[in-house]
C-alpha positions as CSV (number, residue, x, y, z in Angstrom):
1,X,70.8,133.3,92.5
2,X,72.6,136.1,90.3
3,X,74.8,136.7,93.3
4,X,75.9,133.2,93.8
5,X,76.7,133.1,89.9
6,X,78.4,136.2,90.2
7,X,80.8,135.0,92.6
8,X,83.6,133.1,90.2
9,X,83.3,136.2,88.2
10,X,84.2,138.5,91.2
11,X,87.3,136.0,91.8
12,X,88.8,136.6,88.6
13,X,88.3,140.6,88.4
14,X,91.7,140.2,91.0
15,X,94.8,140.5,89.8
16,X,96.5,137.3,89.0
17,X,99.2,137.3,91.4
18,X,96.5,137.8,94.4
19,X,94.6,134.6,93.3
20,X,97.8,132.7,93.1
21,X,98.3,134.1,96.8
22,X,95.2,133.3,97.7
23,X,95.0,129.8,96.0
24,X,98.4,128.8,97.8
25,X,97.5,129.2,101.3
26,X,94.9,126.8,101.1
27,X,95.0,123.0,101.8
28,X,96.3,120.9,98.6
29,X,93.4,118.8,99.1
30,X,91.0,121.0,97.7
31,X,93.1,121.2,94.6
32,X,91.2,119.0,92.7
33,X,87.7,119.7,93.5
34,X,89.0,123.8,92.6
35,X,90.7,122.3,89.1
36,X,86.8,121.5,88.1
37,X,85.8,125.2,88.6
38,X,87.4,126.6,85.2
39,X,90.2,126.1,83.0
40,X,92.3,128.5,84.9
41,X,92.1,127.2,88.1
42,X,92.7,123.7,86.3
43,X,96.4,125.2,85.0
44,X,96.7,127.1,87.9
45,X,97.1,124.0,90.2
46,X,99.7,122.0,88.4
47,X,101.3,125.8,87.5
48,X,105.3,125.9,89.1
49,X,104.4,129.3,90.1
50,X,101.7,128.2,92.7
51,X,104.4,126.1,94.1
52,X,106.9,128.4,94.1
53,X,104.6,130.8,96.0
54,X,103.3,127.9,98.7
55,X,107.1,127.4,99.0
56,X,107.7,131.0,99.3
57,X,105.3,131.1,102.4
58,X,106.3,128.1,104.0
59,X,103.7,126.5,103.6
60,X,103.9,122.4,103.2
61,X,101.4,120.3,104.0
62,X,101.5,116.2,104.3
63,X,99.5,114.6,101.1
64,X,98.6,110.5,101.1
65,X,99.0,109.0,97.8
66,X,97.3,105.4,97.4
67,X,98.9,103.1,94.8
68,X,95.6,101.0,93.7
69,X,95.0,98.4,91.2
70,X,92.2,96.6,90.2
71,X,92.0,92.5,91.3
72,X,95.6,92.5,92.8
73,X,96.7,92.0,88.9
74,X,96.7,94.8,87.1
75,X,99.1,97.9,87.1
76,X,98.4,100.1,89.6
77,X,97.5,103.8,89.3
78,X,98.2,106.6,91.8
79,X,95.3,108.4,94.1
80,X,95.4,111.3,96.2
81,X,93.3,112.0,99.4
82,X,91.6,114.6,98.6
83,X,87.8,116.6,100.0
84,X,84.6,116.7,98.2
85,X,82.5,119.7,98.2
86,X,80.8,118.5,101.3
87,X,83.9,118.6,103.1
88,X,83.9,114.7,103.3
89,X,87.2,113.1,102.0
90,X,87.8,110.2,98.8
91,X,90.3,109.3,96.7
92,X,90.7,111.1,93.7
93,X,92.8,109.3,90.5
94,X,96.0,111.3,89.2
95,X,95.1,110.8,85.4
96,X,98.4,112.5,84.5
97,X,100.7,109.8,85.9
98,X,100.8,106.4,83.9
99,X,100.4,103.0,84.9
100,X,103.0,102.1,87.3
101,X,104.6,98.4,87.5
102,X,102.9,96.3,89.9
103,X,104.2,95.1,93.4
104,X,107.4,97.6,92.8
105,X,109.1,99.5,95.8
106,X,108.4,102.7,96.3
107,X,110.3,105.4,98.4
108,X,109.7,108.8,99.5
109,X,112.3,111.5,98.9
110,X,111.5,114.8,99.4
111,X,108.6,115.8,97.8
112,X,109.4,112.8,95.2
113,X,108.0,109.2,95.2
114,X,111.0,106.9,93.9
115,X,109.5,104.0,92.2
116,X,111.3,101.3,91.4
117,X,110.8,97.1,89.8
118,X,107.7,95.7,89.7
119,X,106.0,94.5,87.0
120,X,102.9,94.7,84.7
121,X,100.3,92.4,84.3
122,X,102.2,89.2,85.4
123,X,104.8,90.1,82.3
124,X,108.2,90.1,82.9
125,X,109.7,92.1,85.7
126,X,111.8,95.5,85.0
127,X,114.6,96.9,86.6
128,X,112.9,100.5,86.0
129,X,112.8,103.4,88.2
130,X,111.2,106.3,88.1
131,X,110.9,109.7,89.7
132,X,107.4,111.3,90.4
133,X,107.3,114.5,91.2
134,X,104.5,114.7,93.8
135,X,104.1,118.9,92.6
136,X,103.4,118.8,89.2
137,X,102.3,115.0,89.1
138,X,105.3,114.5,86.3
139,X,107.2,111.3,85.9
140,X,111.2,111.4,84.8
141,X,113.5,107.9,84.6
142,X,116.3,107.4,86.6
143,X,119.3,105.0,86.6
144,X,117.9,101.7,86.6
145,X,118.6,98.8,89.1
146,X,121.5,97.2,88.7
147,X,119.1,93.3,88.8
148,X,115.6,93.6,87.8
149,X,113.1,92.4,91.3
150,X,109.0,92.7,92.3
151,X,108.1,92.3,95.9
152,X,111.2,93.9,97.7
153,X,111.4,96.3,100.8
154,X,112.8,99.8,100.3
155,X,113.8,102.3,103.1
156,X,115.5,105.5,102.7
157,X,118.5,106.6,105.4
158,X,120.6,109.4,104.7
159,X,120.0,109.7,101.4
160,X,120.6,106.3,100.3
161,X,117.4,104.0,99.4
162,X,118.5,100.4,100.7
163,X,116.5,97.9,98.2
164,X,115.8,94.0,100.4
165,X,115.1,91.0,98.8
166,X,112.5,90.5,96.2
167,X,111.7,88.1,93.7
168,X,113.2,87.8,89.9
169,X,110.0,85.6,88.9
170,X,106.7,87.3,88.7
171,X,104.7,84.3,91.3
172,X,102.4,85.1,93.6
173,X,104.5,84.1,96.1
174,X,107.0,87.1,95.7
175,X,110.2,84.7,97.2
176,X,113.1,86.2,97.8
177,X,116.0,85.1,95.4
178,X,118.5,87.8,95.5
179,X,121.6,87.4,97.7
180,X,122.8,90.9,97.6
181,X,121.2,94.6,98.9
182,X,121.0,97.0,96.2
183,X,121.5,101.0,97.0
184,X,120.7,104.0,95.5
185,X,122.5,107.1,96.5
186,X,119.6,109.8,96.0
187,X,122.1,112.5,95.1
188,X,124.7,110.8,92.8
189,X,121.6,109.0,91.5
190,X,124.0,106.1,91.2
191,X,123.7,102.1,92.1
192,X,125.8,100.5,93.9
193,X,125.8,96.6,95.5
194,X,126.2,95.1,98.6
195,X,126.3,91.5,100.0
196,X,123.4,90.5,102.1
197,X,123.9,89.4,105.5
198,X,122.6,85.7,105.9
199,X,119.0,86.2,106.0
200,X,116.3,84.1,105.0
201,X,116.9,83.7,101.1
202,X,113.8,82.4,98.8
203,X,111.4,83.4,101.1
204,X,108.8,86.3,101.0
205,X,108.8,89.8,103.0
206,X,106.0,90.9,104.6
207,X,106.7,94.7,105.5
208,X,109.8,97.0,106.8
209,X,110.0,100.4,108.3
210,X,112.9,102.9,109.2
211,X,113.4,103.9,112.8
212,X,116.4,105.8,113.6
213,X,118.5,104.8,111.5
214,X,117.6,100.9,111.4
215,X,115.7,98.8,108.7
216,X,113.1,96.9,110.7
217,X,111.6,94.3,108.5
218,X,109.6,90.9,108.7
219,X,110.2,87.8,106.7
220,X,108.5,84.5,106.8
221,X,110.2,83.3,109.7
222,X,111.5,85.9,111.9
223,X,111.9,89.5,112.1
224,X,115.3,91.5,111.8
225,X,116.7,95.1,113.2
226,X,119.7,96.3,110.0
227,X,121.9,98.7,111.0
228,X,122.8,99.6,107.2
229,X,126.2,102.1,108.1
230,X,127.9,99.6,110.2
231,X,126.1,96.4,108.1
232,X,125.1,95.1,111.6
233,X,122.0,92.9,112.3
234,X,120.1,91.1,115.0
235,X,117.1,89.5,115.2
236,X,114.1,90.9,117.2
237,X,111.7,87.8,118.7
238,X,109.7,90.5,120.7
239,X,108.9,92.1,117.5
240,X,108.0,88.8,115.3
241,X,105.9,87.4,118.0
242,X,103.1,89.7,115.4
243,X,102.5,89.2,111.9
244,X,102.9,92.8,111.6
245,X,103.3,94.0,108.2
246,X,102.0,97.4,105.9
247,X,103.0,99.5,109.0
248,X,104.1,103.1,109.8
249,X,105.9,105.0,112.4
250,X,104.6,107.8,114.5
251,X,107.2,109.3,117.1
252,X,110.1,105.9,116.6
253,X,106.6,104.0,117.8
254,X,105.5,101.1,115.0
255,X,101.8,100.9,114.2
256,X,99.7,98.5,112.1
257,X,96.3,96.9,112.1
258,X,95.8,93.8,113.3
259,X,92.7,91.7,111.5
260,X,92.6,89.0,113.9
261,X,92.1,91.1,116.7
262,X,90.4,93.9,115.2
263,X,92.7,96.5,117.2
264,X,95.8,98.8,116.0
265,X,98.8,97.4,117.9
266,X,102.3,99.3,118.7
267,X,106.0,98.2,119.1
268,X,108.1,100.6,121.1
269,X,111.9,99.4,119.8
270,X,113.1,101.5,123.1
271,X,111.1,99.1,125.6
272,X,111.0,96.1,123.4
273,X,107.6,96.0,123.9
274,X,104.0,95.3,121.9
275,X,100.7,97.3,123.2
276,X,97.6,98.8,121.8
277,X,95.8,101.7,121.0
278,X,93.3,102.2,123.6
279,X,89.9,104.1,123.1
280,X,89.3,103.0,119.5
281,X,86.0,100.8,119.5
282,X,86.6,97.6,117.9
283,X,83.6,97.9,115.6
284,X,85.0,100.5,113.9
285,X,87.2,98.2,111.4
286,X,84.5,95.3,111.3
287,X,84.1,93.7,108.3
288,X,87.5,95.3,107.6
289,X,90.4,93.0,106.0
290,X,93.5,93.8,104.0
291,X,94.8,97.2,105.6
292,X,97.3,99.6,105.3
293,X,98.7,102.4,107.7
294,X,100.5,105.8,107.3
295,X,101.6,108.8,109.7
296,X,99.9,111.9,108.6
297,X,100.3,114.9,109.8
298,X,101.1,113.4,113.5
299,X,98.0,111.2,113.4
300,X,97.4,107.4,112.0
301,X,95.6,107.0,109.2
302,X,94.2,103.7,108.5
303,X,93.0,102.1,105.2
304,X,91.5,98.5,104.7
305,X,89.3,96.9,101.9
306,X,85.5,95.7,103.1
307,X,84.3,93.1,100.4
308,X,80.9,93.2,99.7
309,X,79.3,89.8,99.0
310,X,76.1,91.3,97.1
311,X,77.6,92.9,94.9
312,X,81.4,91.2,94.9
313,X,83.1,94.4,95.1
314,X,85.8,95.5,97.1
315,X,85.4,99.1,98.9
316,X,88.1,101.0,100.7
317,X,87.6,102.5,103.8
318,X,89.9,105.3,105.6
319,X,89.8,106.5,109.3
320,X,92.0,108.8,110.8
321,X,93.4,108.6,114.4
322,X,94.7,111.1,116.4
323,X,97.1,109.2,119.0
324,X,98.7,110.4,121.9
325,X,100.8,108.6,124.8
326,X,100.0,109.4,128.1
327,X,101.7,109.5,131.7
328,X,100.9,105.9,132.3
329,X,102.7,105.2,129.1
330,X,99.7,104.0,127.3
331,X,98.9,105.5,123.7
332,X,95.6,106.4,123.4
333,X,93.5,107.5,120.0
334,X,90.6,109.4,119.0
335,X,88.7,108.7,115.7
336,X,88.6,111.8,113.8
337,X,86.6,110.7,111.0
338,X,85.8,107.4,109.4
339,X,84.3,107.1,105.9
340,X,84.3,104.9,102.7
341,X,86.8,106.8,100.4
342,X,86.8,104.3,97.1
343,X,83.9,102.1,96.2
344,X,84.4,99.2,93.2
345,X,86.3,96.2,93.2
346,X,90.2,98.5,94.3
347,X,92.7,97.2,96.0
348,X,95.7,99.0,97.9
349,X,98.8,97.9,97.2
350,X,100.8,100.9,98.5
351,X,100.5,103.9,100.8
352,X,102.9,106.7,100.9
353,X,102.8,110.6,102.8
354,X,105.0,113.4,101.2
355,X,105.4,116.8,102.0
356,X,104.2,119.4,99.7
């Protein structure tokens, strides 16, 4: 017993400089399970100089952050994935951040989440966007849009952020009403505005992802490839033949979990051509709904929402999947983990990796 409590002391007899050594080498998901141990340690994780020296030794890790709000109408709050003590993972809250507008686009740059519209508790919407620094969990403003929208899709290329669609009324339905693509360059920090090729206008997107260079997005009707330098587009009837939507991209391959079929399907752009992950049991998502995917560290990560009728509360779920595609050209996965990471009546609305 006295040599179990003697073990924090022993930790902080070292010099200052080796903790912060020591501290940076490990994974940033045990960040806040350390921050509990002492008021120290909780400084010494949000302290520049721990950053400085993980930067220092090269080492960056990829972190999930989970955008969740409570019944689909409130503003959402950020979460990390982060381990408990057992070595199991959940979703810890970043209580530093403030409420964030709901159904707002969000972007990763660097090792910054670039937030931007939305709006709060069915108010009016805001042509806000913010920085959050992913390090220190600090928020600063930017420019803000030049037309205030909720519900768009955002993909960054080269620096620029491309901002799609979105709605200037805070409905449910989330229709498209803007005729124009708004871009941010990430440098300048400046807006500028572009006309929209003739896509579908008043209706709703469902999901977009980058892939070499092209905007790959969904609408209600069909599905479109944007080349944003040249401002050329096509549509893509291989790829809307799903109701794909909340995907990710692993190796220029699109994944996302389909809920009808209980399986996580694939789009190859290069073949033109939908398959699915073999060697993940079915049963493994059951009772799973709403769902979201993410490339982490080279393998899927999949969250989705189980409702529980009992007690009318909405859980989420994570698994991650390492995938791999073999000779036959097939991409098989193998189920790392599996395990409820949020319990209570949560829902995801978005799901971002950044390097940190």
């Amino acid at each position: 017993m006295s040599s179990n409590a003697s073990q924090p002391s022993l930790m902080m007899s070292l010099p200052h400089d080796i903790i912060v050594h020591c501290i940076a080498r490990l994974p940033i998901s045990y960040y806040p399970i350390l921050s509990l141990v002492s008021k120290y340690f909780w400084y010494l994780v949000r302290s520049p100089q721990l950053y400085m020296r993980r930067s220092f030794l090269g080492h960056f890790e990829d972190c999930l952050y989970v955008a969740i709000s409570i019944n689909q109408t409130s503003s959402i709050r950020w979460y990390t994935l982060s381990r408990k003590p057992n070595n199991k993972f959940w979703l810890v809250p970043i209580l530093s951040l403030p409420p964030m507008p709901l159904h707002g686009s969000c972007v990763v740059v660097g090792s910054s989440i670039i937030a931007m519209g939305g709006y709060f508790d069915w108010g009016l919407i805001t042509p806000s966007v913010a920085c959050i620094d992913c390090q220190y969990h600090t928020v600063q403003p930017l420019e803000r849009m030049p037309w205030a929208v909720a519900g768009a899709i955002s993909e960054l290329i080269d620096g620029k952020i491309y901002v799609i669609g979105g709605s200037n009324s805070p409905s449910p339905e989330l229709k498209s009403s803007s005729g124009k693509i708004m871009v941010f360059d990430t440098e300048a920090e400046t807006w500028e505005v572009r006309r929209r090729p003739d896509w579908e206008v008043r209706q709703k997107w469902f999901g977009s992802v980058e892939i070499s260079g092209n905007v790959y997005m969904r609408g209600y009707k069909n599905s479109y490839v944007y080349e944003p330098k040249e401002g050329k587009w096509e549509k893509d009837e291989v790829l809307n033949s799903k109701e794909w939507s909340n995907s990710c991209v692993i190796d220029d391959v699109l994944y996302y979990y389909d809920a009808y079929s209980k399986s996580i399907r694939t789009y190859d752009p290069k073949e033109m051509a939908w398959g699915v992950v073999m060697g993940v049991e079915v049963g493994l998502f059951e009772g799973g709904s709403w769902s979201y995917t993410a490339s982490y560290g080279g393998n899927l990560v999949v969250f989705f929402h189980k409702e529980k009728a009992l007690t009318d509360t909405t859980e989420i779920w994570c698994a991650e999947i390492a995938v791999e595609r073999r000779e036959s050209g097939e991409i098989w996965g193998n189920v790392l983990w599996c395990d409820l990471v949020l319990d209570g009546n949560s829902h995801i609305m978005k799901c971002l990796v950044v390097k940190v």
